[in-house]
C-alpha positions in Angstrom: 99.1 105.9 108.9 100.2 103.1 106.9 97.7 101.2 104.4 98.8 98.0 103.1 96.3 96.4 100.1 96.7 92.8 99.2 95.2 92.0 95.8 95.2 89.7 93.0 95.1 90.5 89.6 91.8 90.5 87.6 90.1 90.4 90.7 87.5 93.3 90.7 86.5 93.9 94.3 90.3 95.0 94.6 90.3 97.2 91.2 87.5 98.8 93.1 89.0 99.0 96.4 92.4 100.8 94.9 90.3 103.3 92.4 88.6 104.1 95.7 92.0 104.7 97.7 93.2 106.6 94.8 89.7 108.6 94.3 90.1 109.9 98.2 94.0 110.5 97.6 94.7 107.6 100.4 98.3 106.3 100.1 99.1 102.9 100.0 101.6 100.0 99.4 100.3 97.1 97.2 101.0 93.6 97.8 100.4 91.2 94.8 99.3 87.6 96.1 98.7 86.9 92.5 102.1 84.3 92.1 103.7 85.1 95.2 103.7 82.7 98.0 104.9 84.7 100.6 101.9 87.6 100.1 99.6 84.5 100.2 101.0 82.9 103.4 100.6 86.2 104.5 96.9 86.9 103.9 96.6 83.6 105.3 98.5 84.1 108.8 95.8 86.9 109.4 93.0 84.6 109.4 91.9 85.1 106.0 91.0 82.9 102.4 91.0 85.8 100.0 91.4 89.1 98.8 91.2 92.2 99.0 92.9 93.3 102.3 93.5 96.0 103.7 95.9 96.3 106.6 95.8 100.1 108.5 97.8 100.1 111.2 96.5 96.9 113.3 93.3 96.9 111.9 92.8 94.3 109.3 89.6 94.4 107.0 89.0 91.7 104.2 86.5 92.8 101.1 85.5 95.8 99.8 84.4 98.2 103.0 84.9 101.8 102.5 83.3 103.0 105.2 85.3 100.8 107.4 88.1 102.2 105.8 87.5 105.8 106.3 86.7 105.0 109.7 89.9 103.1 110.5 91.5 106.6 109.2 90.0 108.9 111.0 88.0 109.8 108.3 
């Protein structure tokens, strides 16, 4: 299944999120909304003010939720 993280840079609830993906050896792509208007609008058109979020499949979760995570994954 496809994970998509948006993040930010400097932002530490996403530094934590991605050491976590890469900790359970979970794949993803990673969309910076740091300068780019078109991540932003993005984040935005999903209903949400910031980051980190994580997009798996058609579930969307904002913030730093590992269990929600796993779950979404079958995990």
């Amino acid at each position: 299944m496809e994970v998509i993280v948006y993040t930010k840079p400097h932002c530490i609830e996403c530094n934590i999120l991605k050491q976590f993906l890469d900790d359970h050896d979970i794949s993803y792509e990673l969309r910076d909304c740091g300068h780019n208007e078109e991540r932003i609008a993005e984040v935005k058109a999903m209903g949400f003010l910031g980051v980190p979020v994580t997009v798996i499949g058609k579930k969307k979760i904002q913030g730093l939720k590992p269990d929600e995570i796993l779950k979404a994954l079958g995990r």
